[in-house]
VEXDREN-2710 file (C-alpha; in Angstrom, 1 decimal):
% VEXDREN-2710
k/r/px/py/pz
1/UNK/0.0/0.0/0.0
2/UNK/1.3/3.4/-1.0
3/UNK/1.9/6.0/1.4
4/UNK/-0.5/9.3/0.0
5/UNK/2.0/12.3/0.5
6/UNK/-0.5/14.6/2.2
7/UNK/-0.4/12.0/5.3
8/UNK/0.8/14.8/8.4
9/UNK/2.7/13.6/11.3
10/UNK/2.0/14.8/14.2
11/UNK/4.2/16.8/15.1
12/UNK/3.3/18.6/11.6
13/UNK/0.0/18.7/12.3
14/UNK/0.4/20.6/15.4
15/UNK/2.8/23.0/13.7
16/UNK/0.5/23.9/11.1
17/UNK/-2.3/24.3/13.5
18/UNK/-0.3/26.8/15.1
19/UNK/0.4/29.2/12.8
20/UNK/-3.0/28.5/12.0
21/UNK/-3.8/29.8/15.0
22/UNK/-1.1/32.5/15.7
23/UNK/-2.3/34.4/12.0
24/UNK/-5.8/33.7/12.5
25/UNK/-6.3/35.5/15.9
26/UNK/-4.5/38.8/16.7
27/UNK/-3.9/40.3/20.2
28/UNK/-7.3/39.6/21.7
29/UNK/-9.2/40.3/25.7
30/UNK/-10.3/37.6/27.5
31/UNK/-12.3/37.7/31.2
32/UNK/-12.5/34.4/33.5
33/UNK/-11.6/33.0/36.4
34/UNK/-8.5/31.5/37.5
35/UNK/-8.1/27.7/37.6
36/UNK/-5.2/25.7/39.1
37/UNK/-2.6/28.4/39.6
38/UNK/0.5/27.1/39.4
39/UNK/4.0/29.1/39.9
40/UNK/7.0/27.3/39.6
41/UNK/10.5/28.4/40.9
42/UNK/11.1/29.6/37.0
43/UNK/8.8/32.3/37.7
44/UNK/6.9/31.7/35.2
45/UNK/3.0/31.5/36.0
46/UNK/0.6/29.0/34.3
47/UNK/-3.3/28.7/35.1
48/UNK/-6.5/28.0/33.2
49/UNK/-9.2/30.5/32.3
50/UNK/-12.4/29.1/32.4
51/UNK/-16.2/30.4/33.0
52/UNK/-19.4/28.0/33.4
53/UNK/-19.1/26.3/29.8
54/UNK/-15.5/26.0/29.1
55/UNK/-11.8/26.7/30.4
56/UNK/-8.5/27.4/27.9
57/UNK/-4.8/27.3/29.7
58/UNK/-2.9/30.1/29.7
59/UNK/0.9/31.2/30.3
60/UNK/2.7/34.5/31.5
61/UNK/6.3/34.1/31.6
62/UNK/9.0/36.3/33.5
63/UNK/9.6/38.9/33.9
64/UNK/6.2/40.2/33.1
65/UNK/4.6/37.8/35.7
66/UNK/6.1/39.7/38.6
67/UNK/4.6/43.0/37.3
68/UNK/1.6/42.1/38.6
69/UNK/-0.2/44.5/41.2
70/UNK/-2.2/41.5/42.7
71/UNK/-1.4/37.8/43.5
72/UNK/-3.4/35.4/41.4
73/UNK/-5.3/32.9/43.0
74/UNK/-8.1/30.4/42.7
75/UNK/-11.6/31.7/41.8
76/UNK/-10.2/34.9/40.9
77/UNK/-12.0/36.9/38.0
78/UNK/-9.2/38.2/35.7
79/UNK/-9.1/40.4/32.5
80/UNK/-6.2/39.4/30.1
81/UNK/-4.6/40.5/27.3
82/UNK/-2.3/38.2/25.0
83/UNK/-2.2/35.8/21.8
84/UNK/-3.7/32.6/21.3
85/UNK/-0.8/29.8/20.2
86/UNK/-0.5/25.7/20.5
87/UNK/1.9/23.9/22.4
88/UNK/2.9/21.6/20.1
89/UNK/4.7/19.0/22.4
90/UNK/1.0/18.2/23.8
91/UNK/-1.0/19.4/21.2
92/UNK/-2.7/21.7/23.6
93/UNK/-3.6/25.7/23.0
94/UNK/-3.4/28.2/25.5
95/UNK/-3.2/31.4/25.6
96/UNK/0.7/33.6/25.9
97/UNK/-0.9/36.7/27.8
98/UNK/1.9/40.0/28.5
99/UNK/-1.1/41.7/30.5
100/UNK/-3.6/40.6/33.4
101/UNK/-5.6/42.9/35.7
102/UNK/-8.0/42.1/38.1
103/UNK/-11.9/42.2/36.2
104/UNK/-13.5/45.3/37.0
105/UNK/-11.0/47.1/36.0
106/UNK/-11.1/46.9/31.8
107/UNK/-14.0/49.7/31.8
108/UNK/-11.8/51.7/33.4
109/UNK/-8.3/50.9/32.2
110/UNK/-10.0/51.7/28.9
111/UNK/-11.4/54.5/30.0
112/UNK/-8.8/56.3/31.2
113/UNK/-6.5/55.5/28.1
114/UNK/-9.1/57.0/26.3
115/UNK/-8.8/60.2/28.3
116/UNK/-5.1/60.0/28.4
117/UNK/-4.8/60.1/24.3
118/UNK/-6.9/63.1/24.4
119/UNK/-5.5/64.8/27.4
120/UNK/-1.9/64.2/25.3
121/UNK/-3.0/65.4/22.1
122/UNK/-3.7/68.4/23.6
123/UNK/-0.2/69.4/24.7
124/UNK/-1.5/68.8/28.4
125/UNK/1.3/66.5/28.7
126/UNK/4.3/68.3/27.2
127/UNK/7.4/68.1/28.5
128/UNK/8.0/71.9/27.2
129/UNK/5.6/73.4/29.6
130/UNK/6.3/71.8/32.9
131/UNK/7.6/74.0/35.7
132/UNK/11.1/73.6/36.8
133/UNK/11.0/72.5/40.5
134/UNK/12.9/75.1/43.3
135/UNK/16.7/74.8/44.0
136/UNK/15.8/75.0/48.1
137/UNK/11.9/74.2/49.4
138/UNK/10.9/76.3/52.2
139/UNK/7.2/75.9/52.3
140/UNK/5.1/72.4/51.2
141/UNK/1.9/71.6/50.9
142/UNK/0.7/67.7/50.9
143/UNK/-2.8/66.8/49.7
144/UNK/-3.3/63.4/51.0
145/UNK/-5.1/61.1/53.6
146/UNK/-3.8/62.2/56.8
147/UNK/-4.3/58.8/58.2
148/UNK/-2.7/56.8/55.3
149/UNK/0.4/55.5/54.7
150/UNK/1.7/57.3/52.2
151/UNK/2.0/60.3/54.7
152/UNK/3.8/58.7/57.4
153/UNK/6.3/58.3/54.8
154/UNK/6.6/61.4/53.5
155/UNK/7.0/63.1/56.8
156/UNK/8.9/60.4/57.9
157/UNK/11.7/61.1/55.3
158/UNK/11.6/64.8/55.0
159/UNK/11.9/64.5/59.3
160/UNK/15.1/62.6/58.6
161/UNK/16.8/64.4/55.4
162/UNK/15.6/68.1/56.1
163/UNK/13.8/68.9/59.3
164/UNK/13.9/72.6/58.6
165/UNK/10.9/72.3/55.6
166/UNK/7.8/73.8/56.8
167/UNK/5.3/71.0/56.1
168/UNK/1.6/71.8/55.9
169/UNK/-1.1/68.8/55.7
170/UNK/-3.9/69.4/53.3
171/UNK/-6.4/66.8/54.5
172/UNK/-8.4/65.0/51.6
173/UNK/-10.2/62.1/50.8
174/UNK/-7.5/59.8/48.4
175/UNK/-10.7/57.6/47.3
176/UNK/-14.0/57.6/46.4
177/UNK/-16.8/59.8/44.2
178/UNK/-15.8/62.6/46.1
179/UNK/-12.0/62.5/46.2
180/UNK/-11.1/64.3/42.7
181/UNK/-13.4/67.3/43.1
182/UNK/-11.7/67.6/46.9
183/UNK/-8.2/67.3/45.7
184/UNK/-8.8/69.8/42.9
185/UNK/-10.7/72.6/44.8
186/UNK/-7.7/71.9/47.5
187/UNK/-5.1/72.4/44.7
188/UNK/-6.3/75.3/43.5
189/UNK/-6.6/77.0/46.8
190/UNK/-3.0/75.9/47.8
191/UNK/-1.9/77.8/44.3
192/UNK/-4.0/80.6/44.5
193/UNK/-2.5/81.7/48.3
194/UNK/1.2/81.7/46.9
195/UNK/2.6/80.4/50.1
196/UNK/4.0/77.4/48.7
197/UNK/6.9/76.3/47.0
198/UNK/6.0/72.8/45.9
199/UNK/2.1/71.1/46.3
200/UNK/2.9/67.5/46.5
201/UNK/-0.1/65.0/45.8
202/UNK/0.4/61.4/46.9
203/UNK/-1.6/58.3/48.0
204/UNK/-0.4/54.8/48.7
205/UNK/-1.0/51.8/46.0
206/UNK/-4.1/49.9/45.0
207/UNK/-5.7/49.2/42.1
208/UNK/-7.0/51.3/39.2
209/UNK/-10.1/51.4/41.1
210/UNK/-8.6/53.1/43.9
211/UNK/-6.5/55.2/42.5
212/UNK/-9.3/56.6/39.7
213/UNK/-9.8/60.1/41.9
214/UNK/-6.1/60.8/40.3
215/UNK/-7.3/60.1/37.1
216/UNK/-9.7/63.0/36.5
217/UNK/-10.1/65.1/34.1
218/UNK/-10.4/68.1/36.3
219/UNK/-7.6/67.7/38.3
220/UNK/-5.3/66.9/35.4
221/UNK/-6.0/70.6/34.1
222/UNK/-5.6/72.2/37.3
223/UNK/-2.7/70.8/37.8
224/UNK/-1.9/72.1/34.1
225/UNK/-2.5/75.1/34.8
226/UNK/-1.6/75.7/38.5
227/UNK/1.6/77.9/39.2
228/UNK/2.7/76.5/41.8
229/UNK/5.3/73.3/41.0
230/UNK/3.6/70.3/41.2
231/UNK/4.8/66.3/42.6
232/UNK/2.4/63.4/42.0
233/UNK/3.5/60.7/43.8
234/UNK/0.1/58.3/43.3
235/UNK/0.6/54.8/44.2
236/UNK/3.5/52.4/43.5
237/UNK/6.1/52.1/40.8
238/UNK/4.0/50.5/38.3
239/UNK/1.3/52.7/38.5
240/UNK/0.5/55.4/36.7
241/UNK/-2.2/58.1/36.7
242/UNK/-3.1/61.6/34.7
243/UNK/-2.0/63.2/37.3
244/UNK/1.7/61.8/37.3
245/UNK/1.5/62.7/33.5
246/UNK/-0.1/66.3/33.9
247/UNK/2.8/67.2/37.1
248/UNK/5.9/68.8/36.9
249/UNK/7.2/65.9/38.2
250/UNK/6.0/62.1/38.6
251/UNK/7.7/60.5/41.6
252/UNK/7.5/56.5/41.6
253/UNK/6.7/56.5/45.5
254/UNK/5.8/59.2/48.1
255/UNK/9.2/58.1/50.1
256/UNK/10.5/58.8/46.8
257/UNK/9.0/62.1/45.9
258/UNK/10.0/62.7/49.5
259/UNK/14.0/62.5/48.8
260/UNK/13.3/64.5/45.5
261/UNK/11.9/67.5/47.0
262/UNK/14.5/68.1/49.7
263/UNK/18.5/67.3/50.4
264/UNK/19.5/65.0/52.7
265/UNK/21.2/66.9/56.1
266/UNK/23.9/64.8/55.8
267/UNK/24.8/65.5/52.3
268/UNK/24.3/69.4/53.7
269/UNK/26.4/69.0/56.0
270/UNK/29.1/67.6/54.1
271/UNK/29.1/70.4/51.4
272/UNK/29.2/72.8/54.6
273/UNK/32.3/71.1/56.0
274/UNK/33.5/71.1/52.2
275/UNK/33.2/74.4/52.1
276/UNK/34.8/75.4/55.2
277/UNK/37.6/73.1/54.3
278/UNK/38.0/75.1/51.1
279/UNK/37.4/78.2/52.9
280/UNK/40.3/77.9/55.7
281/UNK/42.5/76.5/52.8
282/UNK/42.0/79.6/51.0
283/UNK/42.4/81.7/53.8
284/UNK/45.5/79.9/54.2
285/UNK/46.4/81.0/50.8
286/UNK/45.8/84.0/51.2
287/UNK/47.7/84.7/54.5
288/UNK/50.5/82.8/52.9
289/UNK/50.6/85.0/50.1
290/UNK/50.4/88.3/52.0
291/UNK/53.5/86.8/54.1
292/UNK/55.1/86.4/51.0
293/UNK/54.2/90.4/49.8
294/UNK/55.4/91.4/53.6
295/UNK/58.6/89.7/53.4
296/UNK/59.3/90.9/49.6
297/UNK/58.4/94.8/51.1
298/UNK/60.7/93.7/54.1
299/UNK/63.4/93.4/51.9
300/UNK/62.8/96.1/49.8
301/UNK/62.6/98.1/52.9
302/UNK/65.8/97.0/54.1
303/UNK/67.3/97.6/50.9
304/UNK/65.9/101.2/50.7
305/UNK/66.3/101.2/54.7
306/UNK/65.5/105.0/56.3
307/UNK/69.2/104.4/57.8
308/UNK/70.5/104.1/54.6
309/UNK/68.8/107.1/53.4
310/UNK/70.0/109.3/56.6
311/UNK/73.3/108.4/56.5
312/UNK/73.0/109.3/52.4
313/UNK/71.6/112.6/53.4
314/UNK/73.8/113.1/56.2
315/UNK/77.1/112.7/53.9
316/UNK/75.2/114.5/51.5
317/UNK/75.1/117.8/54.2
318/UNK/78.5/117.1/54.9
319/UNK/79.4/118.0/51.4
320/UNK/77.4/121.0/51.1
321/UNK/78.8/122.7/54.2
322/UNK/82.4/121.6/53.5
323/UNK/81.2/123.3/49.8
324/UNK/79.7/126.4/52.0
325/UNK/82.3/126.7/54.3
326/UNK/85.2/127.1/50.8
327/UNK/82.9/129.2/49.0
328/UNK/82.7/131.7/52.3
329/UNK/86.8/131.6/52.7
330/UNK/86.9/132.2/48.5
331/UNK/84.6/135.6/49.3
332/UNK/86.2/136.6/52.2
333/UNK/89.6/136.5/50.7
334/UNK/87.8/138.3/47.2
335/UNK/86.4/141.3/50.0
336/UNK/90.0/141.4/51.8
337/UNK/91.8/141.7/48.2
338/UNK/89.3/144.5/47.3
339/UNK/89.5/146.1/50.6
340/UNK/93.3/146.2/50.2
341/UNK/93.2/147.8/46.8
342/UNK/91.1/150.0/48.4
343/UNK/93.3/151.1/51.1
344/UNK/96.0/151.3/48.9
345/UNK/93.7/153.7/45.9
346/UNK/92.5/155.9/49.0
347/UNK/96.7/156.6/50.5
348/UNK/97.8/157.2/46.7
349/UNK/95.0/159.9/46.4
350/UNK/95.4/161.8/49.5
351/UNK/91.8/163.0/50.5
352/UNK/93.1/165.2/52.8
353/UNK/94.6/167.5/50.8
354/UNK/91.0/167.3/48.8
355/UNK/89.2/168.1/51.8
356/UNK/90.6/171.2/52.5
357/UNK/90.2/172.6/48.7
358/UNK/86.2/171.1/49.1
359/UNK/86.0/173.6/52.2
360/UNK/87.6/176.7/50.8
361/UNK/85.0/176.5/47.7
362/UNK/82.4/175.6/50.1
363/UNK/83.5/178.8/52.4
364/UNK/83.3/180.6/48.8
365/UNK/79.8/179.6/47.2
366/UNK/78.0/179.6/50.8
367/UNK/77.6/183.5/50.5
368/UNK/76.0/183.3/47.0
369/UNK/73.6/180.5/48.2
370/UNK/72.4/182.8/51.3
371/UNK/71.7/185.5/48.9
372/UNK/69.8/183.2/46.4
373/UNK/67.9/181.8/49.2
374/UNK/66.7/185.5/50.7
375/UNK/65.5/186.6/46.8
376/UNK/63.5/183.0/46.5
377/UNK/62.1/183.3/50.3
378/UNK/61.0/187.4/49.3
379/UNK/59.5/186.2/45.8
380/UNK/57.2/183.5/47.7
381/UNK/56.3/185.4/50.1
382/UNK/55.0/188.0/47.5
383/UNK/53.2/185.3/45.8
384/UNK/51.9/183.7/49.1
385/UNK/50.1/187.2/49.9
386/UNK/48.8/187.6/46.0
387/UNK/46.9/184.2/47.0
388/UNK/45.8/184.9/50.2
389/UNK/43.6/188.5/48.9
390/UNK/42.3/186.3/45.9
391/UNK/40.9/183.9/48.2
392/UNK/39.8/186.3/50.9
393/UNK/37.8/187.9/48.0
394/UNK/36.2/184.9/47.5
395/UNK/36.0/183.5/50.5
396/UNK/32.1/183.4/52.3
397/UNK/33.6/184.4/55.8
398/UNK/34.0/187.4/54.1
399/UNK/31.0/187.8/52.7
400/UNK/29.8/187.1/56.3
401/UNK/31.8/190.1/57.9
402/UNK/29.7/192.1/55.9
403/UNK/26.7/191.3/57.9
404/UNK/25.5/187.7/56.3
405/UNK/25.6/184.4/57.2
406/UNK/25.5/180.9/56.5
407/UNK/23.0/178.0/57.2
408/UNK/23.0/174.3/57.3
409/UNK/21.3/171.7/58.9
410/UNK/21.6/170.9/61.9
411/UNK/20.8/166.8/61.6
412/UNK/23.4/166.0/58.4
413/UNK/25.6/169.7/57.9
414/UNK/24.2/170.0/54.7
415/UNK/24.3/173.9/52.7
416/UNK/21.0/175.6/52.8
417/UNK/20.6/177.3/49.6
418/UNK/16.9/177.8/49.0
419/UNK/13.7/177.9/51.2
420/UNK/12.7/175.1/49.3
421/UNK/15.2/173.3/50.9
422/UNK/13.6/173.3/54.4
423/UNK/10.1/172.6/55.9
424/UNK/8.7/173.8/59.2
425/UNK/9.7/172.6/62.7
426/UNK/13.2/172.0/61.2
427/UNK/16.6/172.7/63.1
428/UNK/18.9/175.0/61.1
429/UNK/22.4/176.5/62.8
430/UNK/23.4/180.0/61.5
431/UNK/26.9/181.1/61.2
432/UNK/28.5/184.6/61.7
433/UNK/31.3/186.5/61.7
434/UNK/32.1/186.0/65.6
435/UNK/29.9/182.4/66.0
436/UNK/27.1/180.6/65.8
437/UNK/23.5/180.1/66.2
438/UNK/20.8/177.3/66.5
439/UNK/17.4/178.2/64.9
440/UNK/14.2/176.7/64.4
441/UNK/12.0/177.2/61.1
442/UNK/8.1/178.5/62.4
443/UNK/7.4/179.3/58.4
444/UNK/8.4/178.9/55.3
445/UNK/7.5/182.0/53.0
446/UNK/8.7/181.4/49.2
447/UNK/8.7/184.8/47.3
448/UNK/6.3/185.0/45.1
END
């Protein structure tokens, strides 16, 4: 009997059936419950999916298995994402799946990608307009639970790395209908009263249920548009909200966002011992150079010593008086030389003999200059009397003698010319020929 060559094998069979499979289903969503769990020490986790009618195995491998934000167990309803394939070794086919959540949660993990494509397309998420977060807080304000975890942490770790932070607790509700529209109106206020540096919102994990207050439209754009840095710390590392996308900065754990916002003391400390390491070696430095400048002007000094510079202007004097004292006995000996030609001029020329020929012509001319004298003395005198009738012609004590007289004013001396020049009541002092007399004006009559 001939063998018909489109006789499979198994292991063909399978083979084809897979890729049968593989093309013929895409990446698909399946929601069941979990069925013999089973977790090996490879890490990998295998289980079966199954509902009332039927159940399909399944497989998540490392390292995506320990993403999970749940532990898988029996009767647990689970959404998952992932390919359908066939194992061919058994001939079985199961699902690969790279995602599982708890059920419940696919409304809303749809949901909120939904929002988050929108949100993104329009620039709410843009890198380019985030706010740059304060070199140094001094002032933050946590919008949280104040009876969760998440803000013992917090508090806990800025306690320890900076106690000096002024920490002010914004009480909210973290969960529920009501939490967003409290976080928001809390956020806003905390921006509007400028007395914060940083607003830092934060809850510990849970699932996308719990953590949906953080996912609100609302709060994303106040957060957009709030002025005030902002730190969403929501949740764990794996999580992520609209809030940690719409923040200035997403921290992966409130501990975490913790250590972001402030330095460690320690590390303070250091950079202050740093510094005054590098400050007393620089003071060093300096000292040492200024010794070095004082012992350079030392020597310069002691080159250019004030000793040095007396005993130069001492030798200096020295010279100039021995140069005063020659110059002197040069001119002295010049005066004694002239002095004796002198001497010896006035004994050639015999003044003597001169003397007595100076008096005779003196004895001679002394009669002629007495007589000369008299005829000058008579001619002035002449003159002298010529003067004195012109003036006595002219003068007004004259013209007083003759019976008038002559009247000023008694307060400045001035000449009274005119009756116009005096008014009643007025003091007036009339001279004469032998004195005087003080007068008083009753009248003044001006001739008509």
């Amino acid at each position: 009997m001939e063998r018909s060559p489109d006789i499979l094998t198994p292991g063909q069979l399978n083979t084809l059936a897979r890729d049968l499979l593989e093309s013929a289903f895409p990446l698909i969503w399946v929601e069941g419950e979990l069925g013999n769990v089973s977790r090996p020490a490879s890490g990998h986790l295998y289980f079966t999916l199954k509902d009332a009618r039927a159940q399909v195995r399944a497989a998540m491998f490392k390292p995506k298995s320990q993403w999970l934000k749940f532990v898988p167990r029996e009767g647990l309803r689970v959404l998952v994402r992932g390919r359908l394939t066939l194992y061919e070794a058994r001939g079985d086919y199961q699902l690969i799946l790279d995602h599982m959540e708890e059920a419940g949660e696919g409304a809303l993990r749809r949901a909120y990608d939904e929002l988050k494509a929108r949100l993104e397309a329009e620039g709410l998420f843009d890198p380019a307009r985030k706010r740059p977060m304060p070199a140094h807080v001094r002032r933050l304000a946590v919008i949280t639970s104040p009876s969760g975890a998440a803000v013992r942490d917090v508090l806990s770790v800025l306690a320890r790395r900076y106690p000096l932070l002024e920490v002010e607790l914004l009480p909210s509700l973290v969960q529920g209908e009501t939490a967003a529209p409290q976080i928001t109106s809390l956020l806003r206020q905390a921006d509007a009263s400028g007395r914060y540096d940083v607003i830092l919102l934060t809850r510990g994990g849970g699932s996308l249920e719990d953590l949906w207050a953080f996912n609100d439209e609302q709060l994303a754009r106040a957060i957009a548009a709030s002025n005030t840095p902002v730190v969403s710390a929501v949740g764990h590392e794996t999580d992520f909200s609209l809030s940690d996308f719409a923040a200035d900065l997403r921290a992966p754990t409130p501990s975490v966002a913790a250590e972001l916002l402030v330095p460690d003391q320690r590390d303070l400390a250091l950079r202050v011992r740093r510094l005054q390491q590098r400050l007393t070696q620089l003071q060093a430095h300096t000292l040492n150079q200024a010794m070095q400048r004082a012992d350079r002007a030392a020597l310069r000094l002691q080159a250019h010593s004030p000793q040095s510079r007396l005993a130069l202007l001492r030798h200096r004097q020295e010279a100039a008086f021995a140069r005063l004292q020659a110059n002197w006995r040069q001119q002295q000996q010049r005066r004694s030389a002239r002095l004796a030609h002198g001497a010896a001029v006035l004994r050639g020329a015999q003044p003597q003999r001169q003397l007595g020929a100076l008096r005779e012509r003196l004895a001679a001319l002394a009669p002629r200059a007495q007589a000369a004298m008299a005829r000058h003395l008579q001619r002035d005198a002449l003159h002298l009397r010529g003067i004195a009738r012109s003036l006595e012609a002219v003068s007004p004590l004259a013209t007083v003698a003759r019976g008038y007289s002559i009247l000023t004013r008694v307060e400045d001396g001035t000449l009274v010319r005119s009756s116009t020049q005096t008014k009643a009541g007025e003091r007036l002092q009339a001279r004469l020929a032998d004195g005087s007399l003080m007068l008083r004006v009753e009248e003044r009559i001006d001739q008509g």
